[in-house]
C-alpha positions, 0 to 999 in steps of 0.5 A, a space after each residue: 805372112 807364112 803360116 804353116 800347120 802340121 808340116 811333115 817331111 821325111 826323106 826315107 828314115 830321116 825325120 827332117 820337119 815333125 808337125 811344125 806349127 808356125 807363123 811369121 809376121 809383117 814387120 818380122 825381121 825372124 832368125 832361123 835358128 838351129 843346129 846342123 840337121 834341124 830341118 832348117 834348109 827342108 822348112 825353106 825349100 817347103 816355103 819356096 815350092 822346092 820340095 813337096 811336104 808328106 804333110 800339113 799345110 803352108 799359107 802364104 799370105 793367108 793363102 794355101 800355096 796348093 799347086 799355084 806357084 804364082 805366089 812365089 813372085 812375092 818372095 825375094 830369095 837370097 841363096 847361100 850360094 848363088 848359082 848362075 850360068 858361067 858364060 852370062 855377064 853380070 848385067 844380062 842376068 839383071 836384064 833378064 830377070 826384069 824381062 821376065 817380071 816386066 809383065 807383072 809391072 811395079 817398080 824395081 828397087 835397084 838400091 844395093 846394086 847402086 850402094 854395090 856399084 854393081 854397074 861397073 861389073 856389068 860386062 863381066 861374065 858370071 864365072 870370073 866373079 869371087 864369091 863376096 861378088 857373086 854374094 852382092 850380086 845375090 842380094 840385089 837379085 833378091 831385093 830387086 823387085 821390092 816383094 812382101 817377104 825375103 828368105 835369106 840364107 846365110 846373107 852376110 857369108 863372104 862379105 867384107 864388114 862394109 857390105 855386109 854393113 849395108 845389106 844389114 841396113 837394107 833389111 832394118 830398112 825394108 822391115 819398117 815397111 811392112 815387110 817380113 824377112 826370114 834369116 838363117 845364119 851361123 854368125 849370131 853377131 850379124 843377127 844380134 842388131 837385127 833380129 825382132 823374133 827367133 824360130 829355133 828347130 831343132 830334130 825337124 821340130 820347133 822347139 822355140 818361137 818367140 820376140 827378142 824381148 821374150 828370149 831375153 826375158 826367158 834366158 835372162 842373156 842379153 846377147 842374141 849368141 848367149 839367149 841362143 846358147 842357152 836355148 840350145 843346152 836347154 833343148 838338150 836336156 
């Protein structure tokens, strides 16, 4: 579903993404993984269209992305701040969103903003919400109009354990039909129950990709956190 081939970006001296060679798959829930600095955030603006690669290829789809941004309404993104105007109230954003799409067609999946009770906010202006609720707000705007493949960036910052419970099992839901979900976190206890493949970047390179069931293998650790600890000390070497 994203493959990408040789993918450079540089900002001056910054090296952020060196040849990057990649592919991620249907059915995929894959953790993005790295520390502060890999190239982490420059992949996913790549993938999205926000920033323009100095090189290398990104398909989407089988698919060159080129200038064509169409492709984009195939994605569903969950930022890790959620950005909206101030005066707007929670149920025109909806609205609009669907005012949109709506010549696009398909139907709509309005499943976390009913398991959120997003309804009963729907007069509120975005300003007046906390962050947690602004949080749900984004992940219901990224499912919501049930696309092949979802990059969420830090899902589960600023939810309470019983939300962050159900966007957990809407991502093992969605996954068992033919979808790909892309997720980067710093709480690897949030992945661990997740996660079917792991990407780790580290200085804008790719110095890991494999299956749960390889990184186990590999690490021999059992916990996601404890694999990904040893990856990392072995990347340092």
């Amino acid at each position: 579903m994203i493959e990408t081939r040789a993918l450079t970006k540089s900002f001056k001296r910054i090296r952020a993404l060196q040849q990057v060679d990649l592919s991620m798959n249907e059915n995929q829930v894959v953790s993005l993984i790295g520390p502060n600095g890999s190239g982490k955030t420059t992949l996913i603006k790549c993938i999205l269209g926000l920033v323009r690669p100095d090189g290398g290829e990104i398909h989407i789809n089988g698919r060159a992305i080129g200038e064509d941004f169409q492709y984009r309404s195939a994605i569903g993104y969950m930022p890790q701040i959620g950005r909206y105007p101030d005066h707007m109230k929670v149920g025109q954003l909806f609205d609009l969103l669907r005012s949109l799409r709506a010549k696009q067609g398909g139907q709509t999946d309005d499943e976390l903003i009913a398991h959120y009770r997003l309804e009963r906010i729907f007069d509120q202006p975005m300003r007046t919400l906390s962050g947690g609720t602004r949080q749900k707000v984004s992940a219901a705007v990224a499912f919501l109009f049930d696309p092949k493949i979802y990059i969420l960036d830090e899902p589960t910052a600023g939810l309470d354990p019983l939300s962050s419970e159900i966007l957990k099992e809407k991502i093992r839901k969605i996954r068992e039909h033919q979808r790909l979900v892309v997720i980067t976190s710093h709480i690897l206890s949030d992945l661990d129950d997740l996660t079917t493949h792991i990407l780790y970047l580290q200085d804008g390179r790719v110095h890991y990709q494999a299956s749960m069931e390889e990184l186990r293998s590999f690490t021999g650790e059992q916990k996601f956190g404890k694999a990904i600890a040893s990856i990392m000390q072995q990347s340092n070497r």
